[in-house]
C-alpha positions, 0 to 999 in steps of 0.5 A: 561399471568399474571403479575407475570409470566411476572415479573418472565420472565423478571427478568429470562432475566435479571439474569446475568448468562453469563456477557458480559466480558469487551474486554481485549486490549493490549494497548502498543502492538497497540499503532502504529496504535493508535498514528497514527489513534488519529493524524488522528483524532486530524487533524480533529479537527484542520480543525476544529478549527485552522485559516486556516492560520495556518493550513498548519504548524500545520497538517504537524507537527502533521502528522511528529510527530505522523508517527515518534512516531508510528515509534519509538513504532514499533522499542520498540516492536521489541526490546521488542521481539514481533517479534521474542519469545514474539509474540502473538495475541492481542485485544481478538485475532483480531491482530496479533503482530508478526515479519511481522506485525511490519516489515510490519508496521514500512515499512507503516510507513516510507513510509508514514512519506517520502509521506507526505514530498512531499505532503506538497511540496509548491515550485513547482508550481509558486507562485499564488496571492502571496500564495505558492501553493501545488498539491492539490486542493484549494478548494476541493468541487468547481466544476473544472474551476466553479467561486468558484474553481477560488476565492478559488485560488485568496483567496489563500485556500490550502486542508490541510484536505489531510493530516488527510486523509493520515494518515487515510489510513496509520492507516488503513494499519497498521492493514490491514497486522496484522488483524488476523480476517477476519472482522478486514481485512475487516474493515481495507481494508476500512478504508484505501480505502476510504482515497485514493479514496479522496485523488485520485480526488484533484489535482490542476491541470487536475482536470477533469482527477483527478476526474475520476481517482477517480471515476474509483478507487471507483467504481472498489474498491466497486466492489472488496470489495463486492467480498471480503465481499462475500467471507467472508461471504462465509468463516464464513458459511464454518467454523463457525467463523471469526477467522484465527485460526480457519478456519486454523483447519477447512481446516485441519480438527482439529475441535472437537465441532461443532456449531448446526447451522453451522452443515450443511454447515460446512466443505463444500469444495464449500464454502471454495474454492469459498470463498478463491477466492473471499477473493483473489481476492478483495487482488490482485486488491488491488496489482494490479496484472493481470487481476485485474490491470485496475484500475492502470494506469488510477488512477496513472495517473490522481491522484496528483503524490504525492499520487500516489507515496504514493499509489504505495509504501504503499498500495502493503505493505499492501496488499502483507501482508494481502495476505501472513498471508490468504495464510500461517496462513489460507490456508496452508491446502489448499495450493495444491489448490491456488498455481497453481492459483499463478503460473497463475497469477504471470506468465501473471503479470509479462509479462503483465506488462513488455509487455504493458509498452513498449507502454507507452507514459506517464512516470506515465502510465509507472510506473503504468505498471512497478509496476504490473509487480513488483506485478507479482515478489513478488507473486513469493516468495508468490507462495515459500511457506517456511519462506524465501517466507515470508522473501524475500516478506518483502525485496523487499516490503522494498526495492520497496516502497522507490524506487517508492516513490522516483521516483514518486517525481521526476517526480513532478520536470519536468514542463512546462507551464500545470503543471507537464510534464509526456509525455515521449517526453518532457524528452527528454535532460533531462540529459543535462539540469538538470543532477542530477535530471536525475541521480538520476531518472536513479538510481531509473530506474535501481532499477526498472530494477534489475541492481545489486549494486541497491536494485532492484537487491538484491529484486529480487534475493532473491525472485527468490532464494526462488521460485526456493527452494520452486519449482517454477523453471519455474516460476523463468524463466519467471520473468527473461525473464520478467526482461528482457523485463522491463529493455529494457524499463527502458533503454529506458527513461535512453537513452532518457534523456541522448542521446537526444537533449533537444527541445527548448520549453522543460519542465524546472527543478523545484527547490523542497524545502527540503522536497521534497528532503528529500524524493527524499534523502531518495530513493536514500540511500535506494536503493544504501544501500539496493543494496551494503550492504543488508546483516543486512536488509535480516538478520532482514526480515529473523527474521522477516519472522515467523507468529504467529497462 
């Protein structure tokens, strides 16, 4: 071949025929998860560069700031009417801005702005070597009890990096809900996994067990990504693309041009419904429902409570809104398949879960257990299939994030000499020796149980309304059996706290500084707001309740 013939080539290469056409993004209708992902990665520096001194105040500030900007963005948003008439997709169709999304969003991120109040908590545990210590490791790379977890200690060393890393995981749950591509999902879903599993395997104290709740949360999360991944790939093999949009006209069969290499597997029922198998089944161990629930009480329990509160609350936010976007903006076509797979899932959720903890010891075991039953409920309003599912699901994920994160702090308050006393036994009496701490645990408790004038109540009652308007009658009988199952165990530790004689060596009441009680505050006005007066909140869930295709 001659030079020139080569010359002619390359420059019939390079002629600018299609230009790649610079992305068009939305900057202010992402801005959220922009302020939180650049705080996220401004904490990096600060570990960086800031004395470690000064570490602590430094990151809790820009932590507080940059949740409550990303707050006060979603509101304008809202405001502006991107929930309601002005809804669209954004960043060249990977995220949708619409009423779930920022409802979804502005939920995270209340949520996580409560969390990180208890994660910077330093008044619990007794002072060591005259430093103020929090849940968190000193020193999260000492091997546990080795001589260098020891000096770290003495020297006083607190993992400030927890707070970066939360705000990370929060960054990657504000997509997760909105993501409108299933590569955008799936990056989200990491993006907010790989925070957590850190932030599983640094408490203080039982670091051994911490550590292994961590193993066990990264090795089954691996496992449930690549199912999710496999299921993608499945997905794009069975509609040539991606994009919600376009797999939804695929199910349904609007497609008019077809891509020559995807010809053959296009349309292919098998790839379909073993790829939405797989795609939900990676979303339901992210909830925890049953049988994808083994992970929960094992990481709930041995994770820094802090986290685990922030765990329990935040990550079933998002995961319950990926799921609803998948099942009513991808497969409503498809929806004579997947719902009586929810009708089975929902029903052995909600009894498993109800069942199981009757036989917890641990009060954070119990809670892990009472948060898959909760999981089996909200699938109830997923299964209704009408704008009130959607509307009663964001309710109740409102209601329910505010009521564990509160609950979970309080169980950071009982302590005795190892730390914090989780065994059920020790909260015997406790009612006598602190009674407002077990007040207030008793009203997030009757939440938990769907007492009315609580929001567990309204939550409830409006996703069981739905289900029974979208058919799911049946269904709606279980969950109340299954209600009624949780409360006796709910009632149990209620019973426990108030009618029992304290023990002589019994744990003692810790006395939080005001973060701590601003977020244990915060619970208890959620809940008893959201109980008595739900009205304006079902209202705005109501608004907010229509997806954008």
């Amino acid at each position: 071949m001659s030079a020139s013939a080569v010359h002619s080539l390359w420059t019939m290469a390079a002629d600018p025929v299609d230009k790649i056409g610079a992305p068009k993004i939305e900057y202010g209708q992402l801005s959220p998860t922009l302020i939180v992902i650049g705080a996220a990665v401004v904490g990096v520096l600060i570990e960086a560069f800031v004395p470690r001194k000064s570490r602590y105040c430094v990151q809790l500030f820009v932590s507080v700031v940059a949740l409550a900007a990303a707050f006060a963005a979603v509101v304008g948003l809202a405001a502006r009417g991107f929930g309601t008439t002005k809804a669209q997709i954004a960043a060249m169709g990977a995220i949708a801005v619409d009423g779930p999304a920022l409802f979804l969003q502005g939920t995270i991120l209340l949520a996580g702005l409560v969390a990180v109040f208890t994660f910077a908590e330093r008044r619990l545990d007794p002072v060591a070597h005259g430093n103020r210590v929090d849940s968190f490791v000193a020193q999260a790379g000492a091997v546990p009890g080795s001589e260098g977890e020891q000096a770290a200690t003495k020297a006083g060393f607190s993992t400030t990096e927890v707070f970066p890393l939360a705000l990370f995981a929060i960054g990657g749950m504000l997509v997760f809900p909105a993501a409108n591509d299933l590569l955008t999902f799936f990056i989200a879903l990491e993006v907010f996994s790989l925070p957590l599993y850190l932030l599983c395997a640094l408490a203080r104290r039982k670091r051994l067990m911490s550590q292994e709740a961590a193993v066990k949360y990264f090795l089954l999360g691996a496992f449930a990504s690549a199912f999710t991944l496999f299921g993608i790939a499945l997905l794009y093999g069975y509609a040539g693309s991606v994009s919600y949009a376009t797999i939804a006209n695929v199910v349904e069969g609007n497609v008019t041009t077809v891509d020559p290499a995807l010809a053959d597997t296009m349309g292919n029922d098998a790839l379909l419904l073993i790829g939405v198998a797989m795609v939900v089944m990676g979303l339901l161990f992210k909830v925890g429902a049953v049988p994808f629930h083994m992970w929960t009480p094992d990481v709930y329990q041995g994770a820094p409570t802090p986290v685990t509160g922030f765990m329990a609350a935040a990550t079933k936010v998002a995961a319950f809104g990926a799921l609803l976007r998948l099942l009513y903006v991808v497969l409503p076509g498809l929806r004579w398949d997947w719902r009586p797979v929810m009708w089975g899932i929902a029903i052995i959720t909600m009894l498993g879960g109800a069942i199981v903890a009757i036989t917890q010891t641990d009060i954070k075991r119990l809670l892990a257990y009472s948060s898959i039953a909760h999981a089996g409920f909200i699938l109830a309003g997923v299964i209704a299939t009408t704008p009130d599912g959607v509307s009663s699901v964001l309710f109740y994920l409102a209601a329910y994030s505010f009521v564990t994160i509160g609950a979970f702090a309080v169980v950071t308050l009982v302590r005795d000499a190892g730390g914090e006393a989780t065994h059920l036994s020790k909260w015997a009496g406790l009612g006598r020796r602190s009674p407002l701490v077990a007040a207030v645990f008793a009203v997030f408790l009757l939440a938990f149980a769907g007492i009315p004038l609580t929001s567990g109540f309204t939550g409830k009652f409006a996703v069981f309304k739905a289900a029974a308007e979208g058919g799911a009658g049946a269904l709606v009988v279980v969950g109340v059996l299954s209600s009624a199952i949780a409360a006796f165990f709910y009632i149990r530790v209620i019973v426990l706290m108030f009618f029992s004689e304290p023990k002589t060596d019994g744990p003692t009441v810790a006395v939080p500084s005001p973060l701590t009680m601003t977020a244990i505050g915060v619970g208890v006005a959620v809940t008893l707001v959201l109980g008595v007066a739900p009205q304006y909140f079902l209202d705005l869930a109501g608004q907010a309740g229509v997806f954008v295709r």
